[in-house]
MARTI-125905 format. One record per residue (C-alpha): residue number from 0; z, y, x. Coordinates in Angstrom, 3 decimals, decimal comma. Last residue first. Layout:
REM residues N
   seq          w          v          u
   NUM          Z          Y          X
...
***
This chain:
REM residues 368
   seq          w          v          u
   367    -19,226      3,356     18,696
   366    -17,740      5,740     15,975
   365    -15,947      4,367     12,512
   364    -16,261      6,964      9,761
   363    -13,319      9,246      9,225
   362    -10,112      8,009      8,127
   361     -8,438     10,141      5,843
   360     -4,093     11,011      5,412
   359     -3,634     12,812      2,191
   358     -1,307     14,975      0,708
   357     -1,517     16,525     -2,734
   356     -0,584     19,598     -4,103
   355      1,303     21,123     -6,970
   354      4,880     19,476     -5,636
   353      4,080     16,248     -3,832
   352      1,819     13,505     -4,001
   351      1,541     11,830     -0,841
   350     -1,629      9,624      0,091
   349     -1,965      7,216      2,798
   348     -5,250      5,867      4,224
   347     -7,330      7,186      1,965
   346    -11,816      6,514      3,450
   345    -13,861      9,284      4,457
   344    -17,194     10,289      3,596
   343    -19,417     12,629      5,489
   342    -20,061     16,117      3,812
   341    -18,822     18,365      6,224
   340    -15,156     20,404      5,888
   339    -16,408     24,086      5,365
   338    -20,226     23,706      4,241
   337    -19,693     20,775      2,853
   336    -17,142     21,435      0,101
   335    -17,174     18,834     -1,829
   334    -15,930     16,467      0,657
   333    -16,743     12,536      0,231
   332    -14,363     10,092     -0,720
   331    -13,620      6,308     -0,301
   330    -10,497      4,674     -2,088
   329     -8,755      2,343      0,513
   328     -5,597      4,022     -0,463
   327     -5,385      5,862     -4,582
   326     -6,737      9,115     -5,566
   325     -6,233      9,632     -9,112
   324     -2,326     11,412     -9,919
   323     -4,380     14,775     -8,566
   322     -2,170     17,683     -7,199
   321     -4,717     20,565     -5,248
   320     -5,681     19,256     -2,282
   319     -4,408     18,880      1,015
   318     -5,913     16,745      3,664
   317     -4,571     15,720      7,187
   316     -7,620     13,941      8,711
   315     -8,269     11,047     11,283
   314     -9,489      9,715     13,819
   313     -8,142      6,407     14,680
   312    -11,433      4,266     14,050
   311    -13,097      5,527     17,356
   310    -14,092      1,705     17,628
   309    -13,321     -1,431     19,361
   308    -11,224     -2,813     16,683
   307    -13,872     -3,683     13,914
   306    -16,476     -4,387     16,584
   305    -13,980     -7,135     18,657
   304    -12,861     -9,169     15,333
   303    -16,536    -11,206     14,833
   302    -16,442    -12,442     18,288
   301    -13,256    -13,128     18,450
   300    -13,346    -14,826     15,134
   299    -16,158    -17,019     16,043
   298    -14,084    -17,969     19,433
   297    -11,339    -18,916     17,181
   296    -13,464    -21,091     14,614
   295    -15,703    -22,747     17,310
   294    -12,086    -23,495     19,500
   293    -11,492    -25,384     15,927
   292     -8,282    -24,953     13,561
   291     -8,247    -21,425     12,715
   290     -5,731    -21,141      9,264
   289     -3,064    -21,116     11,655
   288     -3,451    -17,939     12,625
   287     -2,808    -15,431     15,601
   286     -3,999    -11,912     16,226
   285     -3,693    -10,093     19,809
   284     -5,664     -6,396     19,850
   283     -5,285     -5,435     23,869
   282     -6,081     -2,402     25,292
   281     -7,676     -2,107     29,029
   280     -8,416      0,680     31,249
   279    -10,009      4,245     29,684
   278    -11,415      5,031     33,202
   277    -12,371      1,360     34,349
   276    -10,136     -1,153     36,476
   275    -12,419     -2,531     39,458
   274    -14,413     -5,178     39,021
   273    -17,411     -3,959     40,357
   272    -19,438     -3,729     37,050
   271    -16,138     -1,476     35,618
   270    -13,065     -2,617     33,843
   269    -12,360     -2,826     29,961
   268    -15,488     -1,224     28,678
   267    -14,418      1,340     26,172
   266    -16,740      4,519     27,783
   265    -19,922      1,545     27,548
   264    -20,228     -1,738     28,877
   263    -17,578     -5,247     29,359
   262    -16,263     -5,042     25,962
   261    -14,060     -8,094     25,966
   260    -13,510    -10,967     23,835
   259    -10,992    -13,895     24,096
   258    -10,566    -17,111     21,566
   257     -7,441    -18,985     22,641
   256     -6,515    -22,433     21,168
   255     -2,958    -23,855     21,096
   254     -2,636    -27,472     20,357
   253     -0,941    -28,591     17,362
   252     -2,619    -32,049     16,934
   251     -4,539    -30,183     14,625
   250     -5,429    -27,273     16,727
   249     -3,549    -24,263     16,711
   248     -5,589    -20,742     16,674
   247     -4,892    -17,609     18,751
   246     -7,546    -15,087     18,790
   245     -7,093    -12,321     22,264
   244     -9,231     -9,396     21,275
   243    -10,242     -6,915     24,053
   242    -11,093     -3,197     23,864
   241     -8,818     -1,856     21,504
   240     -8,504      1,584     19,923
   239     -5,614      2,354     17,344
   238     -3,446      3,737     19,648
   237     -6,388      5,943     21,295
   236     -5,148      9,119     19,181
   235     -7,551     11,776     17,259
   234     -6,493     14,109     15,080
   233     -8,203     16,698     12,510
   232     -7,078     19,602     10,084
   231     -8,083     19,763      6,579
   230     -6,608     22,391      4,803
   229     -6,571     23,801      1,175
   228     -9,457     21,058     -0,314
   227     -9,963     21,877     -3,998
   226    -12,337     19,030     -4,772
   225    -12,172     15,584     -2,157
   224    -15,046     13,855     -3,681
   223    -15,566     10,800     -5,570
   222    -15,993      6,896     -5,634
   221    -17,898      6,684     -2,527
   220    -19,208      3,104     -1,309
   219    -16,941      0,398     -0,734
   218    -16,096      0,334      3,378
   217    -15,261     -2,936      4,940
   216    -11,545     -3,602      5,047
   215    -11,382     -4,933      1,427
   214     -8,646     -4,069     -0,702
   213     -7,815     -7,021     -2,422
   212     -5,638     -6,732     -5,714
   211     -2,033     -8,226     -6,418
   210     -1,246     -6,935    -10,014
   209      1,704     -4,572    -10,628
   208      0,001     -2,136    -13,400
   207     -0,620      0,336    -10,641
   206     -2,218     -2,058     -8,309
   205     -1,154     -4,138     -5,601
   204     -2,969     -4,354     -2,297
   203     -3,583     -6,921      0,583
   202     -5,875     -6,195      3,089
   201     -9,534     -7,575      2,995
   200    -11,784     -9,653      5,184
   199    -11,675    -12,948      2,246
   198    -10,127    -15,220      5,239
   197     -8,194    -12,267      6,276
   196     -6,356    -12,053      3,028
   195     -4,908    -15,504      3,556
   194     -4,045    -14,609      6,746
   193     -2,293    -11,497      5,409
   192     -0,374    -13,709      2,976
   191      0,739    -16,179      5,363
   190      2,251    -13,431      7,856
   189      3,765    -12,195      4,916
   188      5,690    -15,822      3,611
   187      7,087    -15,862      7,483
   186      8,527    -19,413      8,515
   185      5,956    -21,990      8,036
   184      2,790    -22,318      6,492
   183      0,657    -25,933      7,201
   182     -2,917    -25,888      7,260
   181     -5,762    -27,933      5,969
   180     -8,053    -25,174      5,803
   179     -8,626    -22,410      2,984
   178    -11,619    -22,068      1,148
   177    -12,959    -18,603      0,360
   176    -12,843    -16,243     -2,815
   175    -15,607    -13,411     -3,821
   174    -13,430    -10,139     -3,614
   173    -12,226     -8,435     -7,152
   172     -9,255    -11,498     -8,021
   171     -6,997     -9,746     -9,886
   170     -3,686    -11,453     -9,113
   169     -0,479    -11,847    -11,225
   168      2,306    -12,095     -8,749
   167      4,008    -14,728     -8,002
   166      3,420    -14,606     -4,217
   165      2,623    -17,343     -2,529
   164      1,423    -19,003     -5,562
   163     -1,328    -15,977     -6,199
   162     -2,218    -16,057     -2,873
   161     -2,770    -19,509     -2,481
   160     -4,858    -19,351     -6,121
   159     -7,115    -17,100     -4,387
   158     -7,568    -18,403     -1,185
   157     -8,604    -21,427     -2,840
   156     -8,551    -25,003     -1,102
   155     -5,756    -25,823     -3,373
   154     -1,887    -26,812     -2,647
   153     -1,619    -25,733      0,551
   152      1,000    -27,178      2,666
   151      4,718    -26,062      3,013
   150      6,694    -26,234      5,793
   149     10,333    -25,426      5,411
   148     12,416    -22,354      3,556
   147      9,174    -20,371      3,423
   146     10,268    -16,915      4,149
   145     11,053    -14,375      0,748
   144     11,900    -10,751      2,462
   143      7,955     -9,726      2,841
   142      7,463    -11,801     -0,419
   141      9,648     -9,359     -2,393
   140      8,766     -6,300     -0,709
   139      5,197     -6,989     -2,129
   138      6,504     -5,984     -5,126
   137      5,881     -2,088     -4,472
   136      8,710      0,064     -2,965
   135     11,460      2,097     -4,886
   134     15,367      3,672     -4,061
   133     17,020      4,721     -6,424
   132     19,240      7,570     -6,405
   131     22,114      8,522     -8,747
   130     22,973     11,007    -11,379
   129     25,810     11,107    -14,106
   128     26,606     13,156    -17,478
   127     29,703     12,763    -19,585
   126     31,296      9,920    -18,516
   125     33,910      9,100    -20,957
   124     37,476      7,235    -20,132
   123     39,522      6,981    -23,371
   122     43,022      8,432    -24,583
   121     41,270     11,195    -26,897
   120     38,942     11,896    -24,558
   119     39,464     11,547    -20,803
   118     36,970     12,756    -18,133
   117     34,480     11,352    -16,192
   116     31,550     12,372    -14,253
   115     29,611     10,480    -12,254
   114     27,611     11,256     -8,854
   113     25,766      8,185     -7,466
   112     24,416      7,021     -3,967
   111     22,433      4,245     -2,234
   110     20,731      2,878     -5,039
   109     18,777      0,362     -3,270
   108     15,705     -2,211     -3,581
   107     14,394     -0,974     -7,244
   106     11,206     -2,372     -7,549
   105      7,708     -0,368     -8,329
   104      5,024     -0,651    -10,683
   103      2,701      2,018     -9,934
   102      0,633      4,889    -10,935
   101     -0,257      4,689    -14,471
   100     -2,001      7,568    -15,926
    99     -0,339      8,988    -19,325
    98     -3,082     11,686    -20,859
    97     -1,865     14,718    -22,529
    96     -3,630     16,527    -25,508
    95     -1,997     19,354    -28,367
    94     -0,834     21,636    -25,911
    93     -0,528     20,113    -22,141
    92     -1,963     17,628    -20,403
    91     -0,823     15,024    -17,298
    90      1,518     12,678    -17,371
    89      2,436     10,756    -14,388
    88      3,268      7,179    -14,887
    87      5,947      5,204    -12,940
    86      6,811      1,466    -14,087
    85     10,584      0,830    -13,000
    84     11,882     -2,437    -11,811
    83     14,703     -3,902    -11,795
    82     15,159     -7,476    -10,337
    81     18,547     -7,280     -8,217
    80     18,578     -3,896     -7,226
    79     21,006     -2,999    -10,229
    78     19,815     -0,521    -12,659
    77     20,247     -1,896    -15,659
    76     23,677     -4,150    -14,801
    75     22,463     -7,742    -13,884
    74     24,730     -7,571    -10,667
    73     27,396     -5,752    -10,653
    72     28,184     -1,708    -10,288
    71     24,954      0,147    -12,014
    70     25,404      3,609    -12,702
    69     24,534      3,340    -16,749
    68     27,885      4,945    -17,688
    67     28,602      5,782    -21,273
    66     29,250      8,632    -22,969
    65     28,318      7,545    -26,411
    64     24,944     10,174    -26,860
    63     24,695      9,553    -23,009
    62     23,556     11,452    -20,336
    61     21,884     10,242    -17,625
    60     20,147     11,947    -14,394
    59     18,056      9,364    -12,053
    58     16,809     10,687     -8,840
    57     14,042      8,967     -7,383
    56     12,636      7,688     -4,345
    55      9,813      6,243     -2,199
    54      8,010      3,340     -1,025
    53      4,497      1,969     -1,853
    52      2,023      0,267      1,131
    51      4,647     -2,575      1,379
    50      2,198     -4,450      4,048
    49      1,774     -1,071      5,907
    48     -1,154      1,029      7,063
    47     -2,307      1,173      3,872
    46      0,879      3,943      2,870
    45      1,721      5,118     -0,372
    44      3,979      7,436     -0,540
    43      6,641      8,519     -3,306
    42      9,092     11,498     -3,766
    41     10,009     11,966     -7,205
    40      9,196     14,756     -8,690
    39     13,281     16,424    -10,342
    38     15,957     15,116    -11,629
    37     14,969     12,318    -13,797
    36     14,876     10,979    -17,121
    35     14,368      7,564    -17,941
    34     11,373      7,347    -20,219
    33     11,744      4,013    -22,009
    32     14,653      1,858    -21,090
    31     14,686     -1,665    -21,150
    30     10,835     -2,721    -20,914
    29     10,461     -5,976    -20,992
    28      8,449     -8,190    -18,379
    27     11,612     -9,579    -16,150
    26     13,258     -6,220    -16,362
    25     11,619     -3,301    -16,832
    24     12,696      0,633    -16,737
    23     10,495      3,187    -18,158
    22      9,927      6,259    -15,416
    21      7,376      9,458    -16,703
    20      6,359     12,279    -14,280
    19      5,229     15,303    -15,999
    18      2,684     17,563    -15,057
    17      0,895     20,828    -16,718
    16     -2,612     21,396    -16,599
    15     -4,104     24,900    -15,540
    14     -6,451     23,580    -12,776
    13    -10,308     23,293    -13,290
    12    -10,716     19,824    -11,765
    11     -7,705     18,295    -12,996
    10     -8,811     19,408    -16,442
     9    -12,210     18,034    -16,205
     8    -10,802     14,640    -15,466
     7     -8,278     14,558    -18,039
     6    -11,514     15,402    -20,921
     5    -13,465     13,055    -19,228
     4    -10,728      9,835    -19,940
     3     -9,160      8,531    -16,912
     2     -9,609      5,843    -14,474
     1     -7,309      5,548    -10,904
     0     -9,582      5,646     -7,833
***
């Protein structure tokens, strides 16, 4: 959950604040252009089910004191998708005290449409006002199109400082670290990070200041409550539900290895005691790695991967509060309001800011 000063945090709990989004535009470190106006909330999610957990959009409006055009057209211009990035804040206050919360360094991928206006003065070709899109996700989009061009080897035996020269990104390192195995990566820069991540049990995540964070797939305990709930209506889905793991390792001669798991008891169990196929039938989770180089190290992960996946982990809540800029994925919550919504916690999966409210998906507490 994002940090702010008391005085922020009681006014997002009594209501009555006004918000302001705020976009500067960096390139490589500087900031080029401080609060970039724009046309309306932008629309962002972030998403923990996905290795780019922030996307979204924005509509940039400029007008010039010199009537010039900032709509980018080559490469290196401002707003080109070619490095840009813009650091989104949301303000929130009003009167005589506001409060700037960071919410996300985000690159500029697209900017798939622009309205200019021009007109000649005096001989010369102005543009009076202009707006254009840009598309945003988090800088993780930048290793998710960046493959190894051949096979690289690790250069440490820290997960840590792998990730961090995977990447380039500045990391915070807020899990202990592990060793990493004589390995080589090859082809996908992604799939190596999120083995990488796996060997300190945590998923990938970068913060609002741009840093590469860990967000670790056991549950932290509560950072806050869910205040001002409007609705909180339930699902449930079996995607999500597995009842055999299938580990795939490579020896070092290159030899596959195969680490299998089953539940064999219970309403998951993959067929019944005679054999035959059971009610719920069988669901495979597969997961390959290089980084498991012994049949011991496969069949440990097997054993180790079944519990996590063969759960009720897919039920889930649609939330909507009142706006809050704090609430960020893999933060756990508890509801305030326990006589309406119960008082178990429940951990962000995706969170939506939109206008006056805010969005959440929740995962409830694993089950079985």
């Amino acid at each position: 959950m994002r940090q702010v000063s008391d005085r922020t945090a009681q006014a997002l709990a009594d209501g009555g604040y006004d918000v302001q989004w705020v976009f500067d535009l960096i390139y490589d470190g500087d900031r080029r252009l401080p609060n970039v106006e724009i046309e309306r909330a932008p629309a962002l999610t972030w998403d923990g089910t996905r290795f780019v957990v922030a996307t979204g959009t924005s509509r940039v409006v400029w007008t010039d004191d010199h009537a010039r055009s900032l709509i980018p057209h080559d490469i290196g211009d401002w707003f080109s998708p070619f490095g840009a990035e813009m650091q989104v804040d949301c303000l929130i206050g009003g009167g005589v005290f506001t409060e700037r919360i960071p919410q996300g360094r985000l690159v500029i991928t697209d900017v798939p449409d622009a309205v200019e206006a021009r007109m000649l003065w005096e001989g010369r070709l102005i543009h009076p006002g202009e707006a254009f899109t840009v598309e945003l996700k988090d800088p993780l989009v930048r290793v998710q199109r960046d493959d190894f061009p051949f096979p690289t080897t690790p250069a440490t035996s820290s997960t840590w400082a792998e990730v961090q020269a995977i990447t380039g990104l500045p990391v915070i390192r807020n899990v202990p670290d592990a060793a990493v195995p004589t390995i080589a990566y090859e082809g996908s820069r992604e799939d190596a990070v999120k083995a990488l991540f796996d060997r300190i049990d945590a998923w990938p995540h970068v913060d609002s200041s741009g840093a590469l964070t860990a967000r670790p797939k056991a549950w932290p305990d509560p950072v806050g409550s869910l205040r001002n709930v409007l609705s909180a209506p339930s699902s449930m889905t079996s995607t999500y539900t597995y009842n055999r793991v299938v580990v795939v390792g490579k020896s070092p001669t290159g030899d596959p290895l195969y680490g299998v798991r089953e539940i064999t008891a219970g309403f998951l169990r993959v067929r019944n005691h005679d054999g035959s196929q059971s009610p719920y039938g069988g669901a495979t989770y597969r997961y390959a790695s290089e980084m498991l180089t012994t049949q011991e190290q496969v069949d440990a992960y097997a054993a180790e991967l079944l519990p996590r996946v063969a759960r009720v982990r897919s039920v889930t809540r649609q939330v909507t509060v009142a706006f809050t800029p704090l609430i960020e994925v893999g933060d756990v919550l508890t509801f305030a309001d326990t006589g309406r919504f119960g008082g178990d916690p429940v951990r962000v999966q995706r969170v939506v800011p939109g206008d006056g409210v805010t969005s959440l998906m929740v995962e409830v507490p694993d089950a079985g």
